[in-house]
C-alpha positions as CSV (number, residue, x, y, z in Angstrom):
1,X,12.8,-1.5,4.9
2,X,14.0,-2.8,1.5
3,X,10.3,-4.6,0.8
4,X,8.8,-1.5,1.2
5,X,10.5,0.3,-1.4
6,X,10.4,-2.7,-3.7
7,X,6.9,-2.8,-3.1
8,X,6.5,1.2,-3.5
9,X,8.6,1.0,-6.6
10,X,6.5,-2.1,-8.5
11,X,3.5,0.3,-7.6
12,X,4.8,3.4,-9.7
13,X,6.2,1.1,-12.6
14,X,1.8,-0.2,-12.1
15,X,0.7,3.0,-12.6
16,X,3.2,4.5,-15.2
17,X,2.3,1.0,-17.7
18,X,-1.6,1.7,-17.1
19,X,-1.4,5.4,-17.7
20,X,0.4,5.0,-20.8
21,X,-2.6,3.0,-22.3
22,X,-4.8,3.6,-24.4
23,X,-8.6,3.5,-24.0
24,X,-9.1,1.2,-26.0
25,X,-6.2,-1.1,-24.6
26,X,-7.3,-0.8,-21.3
27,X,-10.8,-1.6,-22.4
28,X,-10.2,-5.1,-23.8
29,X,-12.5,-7.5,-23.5
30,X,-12.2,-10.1,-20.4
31,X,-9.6,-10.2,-17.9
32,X,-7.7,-7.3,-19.1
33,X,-5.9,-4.3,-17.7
34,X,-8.4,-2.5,-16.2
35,X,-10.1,-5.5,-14.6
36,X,-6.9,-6.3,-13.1
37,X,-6.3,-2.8,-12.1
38,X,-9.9,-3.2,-9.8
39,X,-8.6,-6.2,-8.5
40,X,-5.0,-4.8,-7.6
41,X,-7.0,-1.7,-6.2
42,X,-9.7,-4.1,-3.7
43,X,-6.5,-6.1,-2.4
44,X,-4.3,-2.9,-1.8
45,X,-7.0,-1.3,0.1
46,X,-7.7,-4.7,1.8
47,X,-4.3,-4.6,3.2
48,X,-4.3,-1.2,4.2
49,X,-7.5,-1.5,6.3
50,X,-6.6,-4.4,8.2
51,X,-3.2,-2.4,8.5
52,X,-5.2,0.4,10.5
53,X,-7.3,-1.8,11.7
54,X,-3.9,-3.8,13.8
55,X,-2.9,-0.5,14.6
56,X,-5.9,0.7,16.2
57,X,-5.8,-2.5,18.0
58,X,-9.0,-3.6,16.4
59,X,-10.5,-6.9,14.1
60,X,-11.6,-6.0,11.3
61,X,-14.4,-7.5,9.0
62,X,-12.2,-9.4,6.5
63,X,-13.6,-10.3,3.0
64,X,-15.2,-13.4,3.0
65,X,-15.2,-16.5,0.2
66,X,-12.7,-17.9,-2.7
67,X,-10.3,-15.5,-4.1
68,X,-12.3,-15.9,-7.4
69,X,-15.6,-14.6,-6.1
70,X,-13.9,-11.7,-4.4
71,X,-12.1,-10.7,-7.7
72,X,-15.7,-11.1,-9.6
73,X,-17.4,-9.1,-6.9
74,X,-14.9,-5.8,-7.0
75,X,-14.5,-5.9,-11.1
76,X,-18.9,-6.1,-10.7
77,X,-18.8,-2.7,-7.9
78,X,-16.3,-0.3,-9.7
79,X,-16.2,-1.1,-13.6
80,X,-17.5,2.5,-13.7
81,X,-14.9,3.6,-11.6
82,X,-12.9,6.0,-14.2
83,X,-8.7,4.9,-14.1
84,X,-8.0,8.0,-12.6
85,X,-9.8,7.3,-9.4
86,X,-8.6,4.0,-9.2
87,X,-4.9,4.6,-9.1
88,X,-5.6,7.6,-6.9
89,X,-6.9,5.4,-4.6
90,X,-4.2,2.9,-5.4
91,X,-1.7,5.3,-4.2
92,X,-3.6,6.2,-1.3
93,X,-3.3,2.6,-0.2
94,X,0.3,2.4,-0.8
95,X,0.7,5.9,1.3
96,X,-1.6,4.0,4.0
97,X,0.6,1.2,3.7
98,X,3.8,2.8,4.1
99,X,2.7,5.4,6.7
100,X,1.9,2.2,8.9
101,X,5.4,0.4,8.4
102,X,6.6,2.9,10.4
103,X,4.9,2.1,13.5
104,X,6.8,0.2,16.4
105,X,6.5,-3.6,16.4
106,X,4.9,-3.2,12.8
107,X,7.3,-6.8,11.8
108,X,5.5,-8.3,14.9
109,X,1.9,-8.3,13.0
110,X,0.7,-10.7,11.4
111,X,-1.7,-9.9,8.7
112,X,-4.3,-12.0,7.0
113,X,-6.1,-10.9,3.9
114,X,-9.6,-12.8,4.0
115,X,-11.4,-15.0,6.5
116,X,-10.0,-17.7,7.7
117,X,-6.7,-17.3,5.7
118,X,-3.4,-18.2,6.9
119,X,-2.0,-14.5,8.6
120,X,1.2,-13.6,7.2
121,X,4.0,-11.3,8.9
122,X,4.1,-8.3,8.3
123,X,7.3,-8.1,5.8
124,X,6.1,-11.2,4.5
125,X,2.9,-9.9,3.2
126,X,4.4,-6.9,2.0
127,X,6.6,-9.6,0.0
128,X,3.7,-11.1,-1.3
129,X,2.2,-8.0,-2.1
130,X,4.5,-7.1,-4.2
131,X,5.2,-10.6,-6.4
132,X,1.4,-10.1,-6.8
133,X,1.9,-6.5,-8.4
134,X,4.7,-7.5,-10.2
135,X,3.6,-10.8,-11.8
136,X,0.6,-9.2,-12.7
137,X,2.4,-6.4,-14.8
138,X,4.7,-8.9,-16.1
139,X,1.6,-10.9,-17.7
140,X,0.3,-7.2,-18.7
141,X,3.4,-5.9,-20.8
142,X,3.8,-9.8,-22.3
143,X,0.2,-9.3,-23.5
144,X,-1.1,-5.6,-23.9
145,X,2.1,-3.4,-24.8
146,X,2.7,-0.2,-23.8
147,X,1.1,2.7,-26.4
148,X,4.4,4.8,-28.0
149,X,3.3,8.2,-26.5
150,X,5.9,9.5,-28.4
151,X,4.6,9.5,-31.6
C-alpha cells in the first residue's frame, strides 16, 4: 500500500531531523520542535488505538474538544517526557499502524480521530496522516535547521 510507506517513510525522515538536534534547538521557546513532536506523538497513538480498537470490533473513547485544546493538553502531560521516549513511542505507533493495514477489509474502515469528527477511510486517513507529518517537518527545517553533526 503506497500511503503506507509514504507515511512510514515521512516518519523516519521525523525522527532522523529531531535526533539530529540539538538540545538546545529542540528546546526553543513556544511552539517548537519538541512541542510538536508531543503533538505528532498524541495524534499517532490516537490513530493507532482507534485502529485496535476497529479491529477488536470495539468504540473506543475518542478525545474530546477543539484541536487546540487537545494539542495544549498533551504538550501540558508529557513536556518531561525525554525525546527518546517519545519517538520510541512514535515508532511504536507507526508499527501499530502498519501491523493493522494488514488486516482484511482494513480500506473498509472508517476512522475518526476525535468526537464527533467527520470518519475518514482508512487510506484516506493514512493520507492525512502523513501531509500532517510532513508539513509539519517542512515548517520545522524552514525554521530550526538541522545541527551539522559532522563537525
Amino acid at each position: 500500500m503506497l500511503v503506507l510507506e509514504q507515511l512510514h517513510a515521512t516518519v523516519d525522515d521525523f525522527v532522523a531531523y529531531i535526533n539530529h538536534l540539538t538540545p538546545d534547538q529542540l528546546a526553543l521557546d513556544g511552539w517548537g520542535p519538541r512541542e510538536i513532536l508531543i503533538h505528532l506523538v498524541f495524534w499517532h497513538e490516537n490513530f493507532a488505538e482507534t485502529l485496535i480498537a476497529l479491529s477488536e470490533g470495539k468504540k473506543r473513547d475518542l478525545p474530546q474538544g477543539d484541536f487546540k485544546d487537545l494539542n495544549t493538553e498533551a504538550v501540558m502531560l508529557n513536556h518531561l517526557v525525554p525525546v527518546d521516549v517519545l519517538l520510541g513511542r512514535l515508532l511504536e505507533a507507526q508499527r501499530t499502524i502498519e501491523l493493522l493495514s494488514r488486516r482484511e477489509n482494513v480500506l473498509n474502515d472508517k476512522v475518526p480521530l476525535r468526537y464527533r469528527s467527520k470518519e475518514w477511510l482508512f487510506a484516506a486517513s493514512v493520507k492525512r496522516l502523513e501531509k500532517h507529518i510532513f508539513g509539519h517537518l517542512r515548517r520545522l527545517r524552514q525554521c530550526v535547521p538541522e545541527c551539522d553533526c559532522a563537525d
